[in-house]
Residue, then its C-alpha position, 0 to 999 in steps of 0.5 A: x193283331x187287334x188290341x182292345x183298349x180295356x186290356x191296355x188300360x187306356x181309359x177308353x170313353x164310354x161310347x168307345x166301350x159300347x161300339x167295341x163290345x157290339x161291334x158292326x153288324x156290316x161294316x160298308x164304308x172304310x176311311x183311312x188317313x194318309x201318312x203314317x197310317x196307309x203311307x210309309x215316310x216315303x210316302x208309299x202305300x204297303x204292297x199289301x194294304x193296297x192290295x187289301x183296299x182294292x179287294x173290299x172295293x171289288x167286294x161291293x164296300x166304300x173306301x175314302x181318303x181322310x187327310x191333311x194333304x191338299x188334294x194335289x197331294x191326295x190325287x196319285x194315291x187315290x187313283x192307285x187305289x181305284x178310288x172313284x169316291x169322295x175324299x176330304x182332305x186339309x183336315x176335312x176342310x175341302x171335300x172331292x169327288x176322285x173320280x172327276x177330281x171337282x170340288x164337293x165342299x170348301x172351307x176357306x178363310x177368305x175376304x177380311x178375315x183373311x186380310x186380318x190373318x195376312x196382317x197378323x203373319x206380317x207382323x209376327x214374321x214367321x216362314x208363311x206357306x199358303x194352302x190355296x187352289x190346290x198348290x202351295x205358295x211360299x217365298x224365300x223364307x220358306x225354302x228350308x222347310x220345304x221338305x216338311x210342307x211338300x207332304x201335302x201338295x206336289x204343286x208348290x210355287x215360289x213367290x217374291x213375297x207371300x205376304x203380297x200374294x193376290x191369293x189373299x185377296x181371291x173370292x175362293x179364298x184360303x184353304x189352309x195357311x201353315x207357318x213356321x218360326x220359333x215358339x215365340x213367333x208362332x204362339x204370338x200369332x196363335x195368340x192374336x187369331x184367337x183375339x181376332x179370328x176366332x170366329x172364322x178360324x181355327x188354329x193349332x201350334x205344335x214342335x216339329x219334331x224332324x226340325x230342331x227348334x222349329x214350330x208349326x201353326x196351321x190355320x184353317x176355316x171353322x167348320x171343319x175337321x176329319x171327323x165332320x169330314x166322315x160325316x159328310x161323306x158317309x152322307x154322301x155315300x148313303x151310309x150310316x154313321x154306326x156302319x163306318x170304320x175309320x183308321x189313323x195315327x195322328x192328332x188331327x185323326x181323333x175326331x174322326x177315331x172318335x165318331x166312327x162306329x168303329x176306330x183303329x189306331x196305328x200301332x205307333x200312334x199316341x196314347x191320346x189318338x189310342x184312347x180316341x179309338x175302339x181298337x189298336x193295332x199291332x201294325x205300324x206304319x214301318x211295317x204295314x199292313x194295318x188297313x189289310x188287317x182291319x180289311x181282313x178282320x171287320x170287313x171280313x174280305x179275303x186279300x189275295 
């Protein structure tokens, strides 16, 4: 089931509340996130919204990826779904086609800017993990956590020492640097990017939650985010803004729940992602079968 935010009380913003109640005259571009909106915590996809997924695009519509995830990462989910499109992943940052797996658009952080980021990582000493020609680069500090970045990228290499690394120096630079230490280390480093990388990057700090005690930091390029993502593919896919449907459970979603011309959240999703949304599902990623419902319900396409 499909919950308006006005019933749940969620103080939608206006913009949602004039989409909700026009709603798509023809919905013709889905973009859904990976983990924990399609993919369950294993990292599976639901038997039924692959199912659903692959119907709309047999229908004529246009399914993306919008994720987090590396494109290493993103890669085996899109090829099981069909996908021949583009797909934005770090968060918007590095735009591929799927169907050549070439590169479309990239942020990074590259030259001195991230040499002042590598200085300020040395500095502070927190578990370093570099996002970069589609692997992830660590060394030995980064080995108990592993189980938290492997998420984003099935290509991770160990170094001797990732604050050496050449990739600091390469001309395609950064796509993404993720670290993490105690809420010291962490707000410390978040404090001196912002005094000195503001212009080139951003940065968000966050607990995270599998790990007792432990704090995350991900630093990407300015200029990116999932909702300029959606953007750029819809632009690329020929498709209107107010003609895109978009799904996700998470923080980093809200951009793109906010500008879409209609908006899921997962059913176990925040209140803050909820209220960045058009509408909630019942559907969580436990259960599945979200992306089926919105197929179902905005697309109107029948699921076998």
């Amino acid at each position: 089931m499909v919950q308006q935010h006005e019933a749940q009380g969620l103080g939608v913003p206006d913009r949602n509340r004039v989409v909700a109640s026009l709603g798509i005259s023809s919905p013709r571009l889905l973009a859904v996130d990976l983990d924990g909106t399609l993919l369950d915590a294993h990292g599976e996809p639901h038997a039924r919204d692959v199912r659903a997924i692959r119907a709309l695009l047999d229908a004529g519509g246009k399914v993306s990826i919008v994720t987090g995830r590396l494109y290493s990462g993103t890669r085996p989910t899109a090829a099981h779904l069909g996908l021949r499109g583009a797909v934005g992943c770090v968060d918007g940052s590095h735009m591929v086609s799927s169907a050549t797996d070439s590169t479309l658009m990239h942020h990074s952080i590259k030259g001195g800017h991230a040499l002042l980021l590598r200085k300020t990582l040395a500095k502070t000493g927190p578990a370093t993990f570099l996002f970069a020609r589609d692997a992830i680069v660590h060394d030995e500090s980064g080995e108990p956590y592993l189980g938290y970045v492997a998420t984003w990228s099935q290509d991770v290499r160990r170094a001797e020492r990732v604050i050496d690394h050449d990739v600091w120096t390469h001309e395609e630079g950064l796509t993404a640097v993720v670290a993490v230490g105690t809420v010291d280390q962490i707000a410390a480093t978040v404090e001196d990017i912002q005094m000195y990388l503001s212009e080139a990057a951003q940065v968000a700090m966050f607990p995270i939650r599998r790990i007792l005690g432990a704090w995350g930091m991900v630093v990407r390029a300015v200029g990116g985010n999932k909702g300029s993502a959606l953007q750029w593919i819809a632009e690329h896919e020929g498709v209107a803004m107010g003609e895109t449907v978009a799904v996700g459970d998470w923080n980093n979603d809200i951009p793109m729940l906010s500008i879409a011309g209609r908006s899921f959240a997962m059913g176990q999703a925040p209140d803050e992602v909820k209220k960045s949304a058009t509408d909630v599902l019942e559907e969580t990623s436990d259960t599945g079968g979200g992306v089926a419902r919105v197929v179902e319900d905005v697309f109107k396409v029948r699921i076998p």
